[in-house]
C-alpha positions as CSV (number, residue, x, y, z in Angstrom):
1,X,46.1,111.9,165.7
2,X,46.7,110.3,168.7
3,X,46.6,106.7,167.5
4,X,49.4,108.3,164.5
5,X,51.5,109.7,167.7
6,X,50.9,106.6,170.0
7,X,53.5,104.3,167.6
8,X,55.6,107.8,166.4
9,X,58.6,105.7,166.3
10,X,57.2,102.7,164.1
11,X,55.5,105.5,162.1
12,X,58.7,107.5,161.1
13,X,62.8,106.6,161.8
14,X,61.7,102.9,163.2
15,X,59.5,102.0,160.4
16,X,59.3,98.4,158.3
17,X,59.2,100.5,155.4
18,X,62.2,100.8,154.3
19,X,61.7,104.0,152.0
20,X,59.6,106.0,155.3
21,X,62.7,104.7,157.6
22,X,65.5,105.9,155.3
23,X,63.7,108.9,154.8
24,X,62.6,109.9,158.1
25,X,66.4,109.0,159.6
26,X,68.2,111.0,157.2
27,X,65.8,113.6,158.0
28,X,67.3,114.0,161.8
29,X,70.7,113.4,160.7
30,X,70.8,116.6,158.1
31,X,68.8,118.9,161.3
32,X,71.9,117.7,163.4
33,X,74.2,119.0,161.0
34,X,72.1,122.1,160.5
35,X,72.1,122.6,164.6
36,X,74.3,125.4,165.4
37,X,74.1,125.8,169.2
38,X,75.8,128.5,171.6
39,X,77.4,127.7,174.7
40,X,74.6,126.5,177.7
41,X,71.7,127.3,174.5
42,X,68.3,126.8,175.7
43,X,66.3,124.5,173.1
44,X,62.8,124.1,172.3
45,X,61.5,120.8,170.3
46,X,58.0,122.0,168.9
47,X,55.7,118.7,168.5
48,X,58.9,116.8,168.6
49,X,57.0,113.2,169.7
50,X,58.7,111.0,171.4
51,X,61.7,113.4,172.1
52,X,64.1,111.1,169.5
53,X,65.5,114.0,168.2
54,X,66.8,115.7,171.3
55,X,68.3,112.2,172.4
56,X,70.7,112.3,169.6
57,X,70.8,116.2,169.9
58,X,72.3,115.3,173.2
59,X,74.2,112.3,171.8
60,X,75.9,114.2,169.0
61,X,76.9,117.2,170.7
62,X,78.2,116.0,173.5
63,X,80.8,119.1,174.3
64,X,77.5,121.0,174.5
65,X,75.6,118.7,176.4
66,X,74.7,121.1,179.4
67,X,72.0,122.8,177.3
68,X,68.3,122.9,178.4
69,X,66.4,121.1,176.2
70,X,62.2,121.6,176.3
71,X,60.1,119.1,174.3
72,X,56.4,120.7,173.4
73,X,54.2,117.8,173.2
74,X,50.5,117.6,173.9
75,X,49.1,114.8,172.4
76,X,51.5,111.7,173.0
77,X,52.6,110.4,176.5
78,X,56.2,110.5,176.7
79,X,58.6,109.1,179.0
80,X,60.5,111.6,181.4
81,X,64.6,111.9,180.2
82,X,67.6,113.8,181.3
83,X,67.6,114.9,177.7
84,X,65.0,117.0,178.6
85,X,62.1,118.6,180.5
86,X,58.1,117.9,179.0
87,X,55.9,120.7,178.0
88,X,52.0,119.8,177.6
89,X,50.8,122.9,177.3
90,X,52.0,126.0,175.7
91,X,51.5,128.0,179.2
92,X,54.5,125.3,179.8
93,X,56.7,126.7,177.5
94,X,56.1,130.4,178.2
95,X,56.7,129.8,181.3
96,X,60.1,127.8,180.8
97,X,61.1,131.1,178.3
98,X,60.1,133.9,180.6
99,X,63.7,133.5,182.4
100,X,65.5,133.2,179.0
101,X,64.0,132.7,175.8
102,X,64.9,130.1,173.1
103,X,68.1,129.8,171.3
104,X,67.0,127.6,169.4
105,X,63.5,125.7,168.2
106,X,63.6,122.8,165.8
107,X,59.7,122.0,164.6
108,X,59.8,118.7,162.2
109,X,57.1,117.7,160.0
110,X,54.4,119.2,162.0
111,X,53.2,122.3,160.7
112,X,51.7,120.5,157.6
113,X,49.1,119.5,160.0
114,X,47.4,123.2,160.6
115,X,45.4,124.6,158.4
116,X,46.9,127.9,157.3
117,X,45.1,130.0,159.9
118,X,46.6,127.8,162.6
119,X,50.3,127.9,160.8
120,X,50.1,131.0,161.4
121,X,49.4,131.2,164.8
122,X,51.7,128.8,165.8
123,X,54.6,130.8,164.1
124,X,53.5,133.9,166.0
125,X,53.4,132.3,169.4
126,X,56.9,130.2,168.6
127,X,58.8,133.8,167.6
128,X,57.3,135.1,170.8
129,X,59.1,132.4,173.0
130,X,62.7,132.9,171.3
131,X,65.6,135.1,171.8
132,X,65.7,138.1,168.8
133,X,68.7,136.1,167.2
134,X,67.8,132.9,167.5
135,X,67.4,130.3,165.1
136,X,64.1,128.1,163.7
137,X,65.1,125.0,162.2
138,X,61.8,123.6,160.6
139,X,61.0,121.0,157.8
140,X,57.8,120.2,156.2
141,X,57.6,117.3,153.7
142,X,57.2,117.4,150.1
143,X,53.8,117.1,148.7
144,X,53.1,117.8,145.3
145,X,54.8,116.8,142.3
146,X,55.9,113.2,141.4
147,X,57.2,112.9,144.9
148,X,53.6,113.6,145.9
149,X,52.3,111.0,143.5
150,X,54.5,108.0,145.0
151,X,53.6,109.0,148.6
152,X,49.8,109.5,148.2
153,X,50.0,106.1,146.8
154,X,51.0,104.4,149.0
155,X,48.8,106.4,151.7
156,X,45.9,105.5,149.7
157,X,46.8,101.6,149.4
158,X,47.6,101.3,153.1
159,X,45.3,103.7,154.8
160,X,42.1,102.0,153.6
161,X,39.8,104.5,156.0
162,X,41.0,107.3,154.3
163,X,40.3,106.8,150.9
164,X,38.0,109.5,151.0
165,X,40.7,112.0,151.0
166,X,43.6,110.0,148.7
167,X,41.2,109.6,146.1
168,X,42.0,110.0,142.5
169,X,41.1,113.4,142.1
170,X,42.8,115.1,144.9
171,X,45.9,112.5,144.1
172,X,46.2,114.4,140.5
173,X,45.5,117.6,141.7
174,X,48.8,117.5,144.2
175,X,50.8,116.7,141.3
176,X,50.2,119.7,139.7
177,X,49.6,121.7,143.5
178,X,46.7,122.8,142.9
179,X,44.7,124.1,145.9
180,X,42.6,121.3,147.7
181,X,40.4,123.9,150.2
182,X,38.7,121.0,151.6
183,X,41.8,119.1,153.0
184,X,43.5,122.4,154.4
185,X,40.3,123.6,156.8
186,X,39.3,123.2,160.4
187,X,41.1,123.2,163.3
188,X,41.9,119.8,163.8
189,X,44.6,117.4,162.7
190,X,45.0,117.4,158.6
191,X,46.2,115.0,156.3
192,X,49.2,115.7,154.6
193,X,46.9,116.1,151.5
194,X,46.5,119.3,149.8
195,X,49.7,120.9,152.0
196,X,52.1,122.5,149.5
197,X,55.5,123.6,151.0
198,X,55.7,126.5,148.6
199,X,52.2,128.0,150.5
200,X,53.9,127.5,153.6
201,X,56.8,129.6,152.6
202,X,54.6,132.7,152.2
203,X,53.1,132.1,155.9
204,X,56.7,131.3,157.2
205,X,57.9,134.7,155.7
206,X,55.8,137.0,157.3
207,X,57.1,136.2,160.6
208,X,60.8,134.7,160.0
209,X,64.0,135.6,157.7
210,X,64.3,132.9,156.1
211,X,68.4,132.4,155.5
212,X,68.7,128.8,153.8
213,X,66.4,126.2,152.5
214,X,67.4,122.3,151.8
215,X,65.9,119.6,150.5
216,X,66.1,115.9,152.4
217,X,67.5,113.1,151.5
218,X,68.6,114.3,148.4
219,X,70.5,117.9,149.5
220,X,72.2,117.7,146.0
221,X,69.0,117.7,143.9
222,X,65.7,120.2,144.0
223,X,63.4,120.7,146.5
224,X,60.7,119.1,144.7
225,X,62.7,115.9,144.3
226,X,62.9,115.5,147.9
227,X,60.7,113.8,150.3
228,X,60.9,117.1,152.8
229,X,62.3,120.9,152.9
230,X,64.4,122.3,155.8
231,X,63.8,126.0,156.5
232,X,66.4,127.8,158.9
233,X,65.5,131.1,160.0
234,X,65.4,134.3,162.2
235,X,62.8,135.9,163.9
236,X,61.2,139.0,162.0
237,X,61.8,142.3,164.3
């Protein structure tokens, strides 16, 4: 994971693919026009890398640009901003929320990485830190269907050391999203193999009102169709 987070940029909206970089930059412009932010709101960026998003957050709402911005993230080095303040532990972030909780938390393509147990979890603790009416604005990517198929791929082309879990079998099994047990256990970093946004939805429920799902880059056509889904909710009383 760390070696994935080290380049984050390169990896995602600065990439020389040109499919990942279209896909991953259209992906932050559709969360800013989700963002709905009260006066002097108080954000939280869950696992948000290298703090990209809350650069433009700040650079696209610039009428708003007094609110308090946290960035959660324990496993890359990142460079201090005015943007925002750093958070490598979660003890960080309940202490930032214990004056006033979070309007707002945007999570982006991170929960895929937990095994369901730890989904879980983090939703529980992330509710915890936020105000009753505040808002979650989380996307997870796409992984089953054809979508799934042209990604895995080109995962299993490029990421030679990992052929052991883009092998043929568990590439035809995420067409169909059928469950891949052995992919989606531990308590580690996991592969984007075997995750299936529709198994997400279930965990998401239990603790959020879900009030309006999106596909990205393709808002006009079905979620499967779609490289990832954007979830925006409330927390569950």
């Amino acid at each position: 994971m760390k070696a994935y987070q080290k380049n984050y940029g390169s990896n995602t909206y600065s990439s020389s693919d040109p499919l990942r970089k279209f896909s991953h930059a259209t992906r932050f412009n559709l969360a800013l026009s989700l963002v709905d932010l009260p006066d002097r709101a108080h954000v939280l960026d869950f696992g948000g890398g290298d703090g990209a998003f809350l650069h433009l957050l700040k650079k696209a709402r610039p009428a708003q640009g007094n609110f308090d911005a946290v960035l959660f993230e324990p496993y890359m080095s990142v460079e201090q901003s005015p943007s925002f303040s750093i958070a490598t532990e979660w003890e960080d972030v309940i202490l930032a929320s214990e004056h006033r909780p979070f309007d707002l938390v945007i999570c982006q393509e991170v929960m895929e990485h937990f095994a369901p147990h730890r989904q879980d979890e983090a939703l529980h603790r992330i509710k915890q830190v936020m105000q009753p009416d505040a808002t979650l604005l989380l996307s997870v990517p796409v992984e089953l269907g054809l979508v799934a198929l042209v990604k895995n791929l080109g995962r299993w082309k490029y990421r030679r050391n990992s052929t052991e879990i883009y092998n043929f079998r568990n590439l035809l099994m995420s067409v169909f999203a059928i469950p891949i047990p052995d992919t989606r256990a531990g308590d580690g970093y996991l592969s984007h193999m075997g995750f299936y946004f529709t198994d997400f939805h279930k965990i998401l429920n239990r603790h959020f009102f879900i009030e309006y799902m999106v596909g990205s880059p393709f808002r006009g056509l079905p979620l499967i169709l779609n490289s990832q889904v954007f979830f925006r909710a409330r927390p569950r009383a």
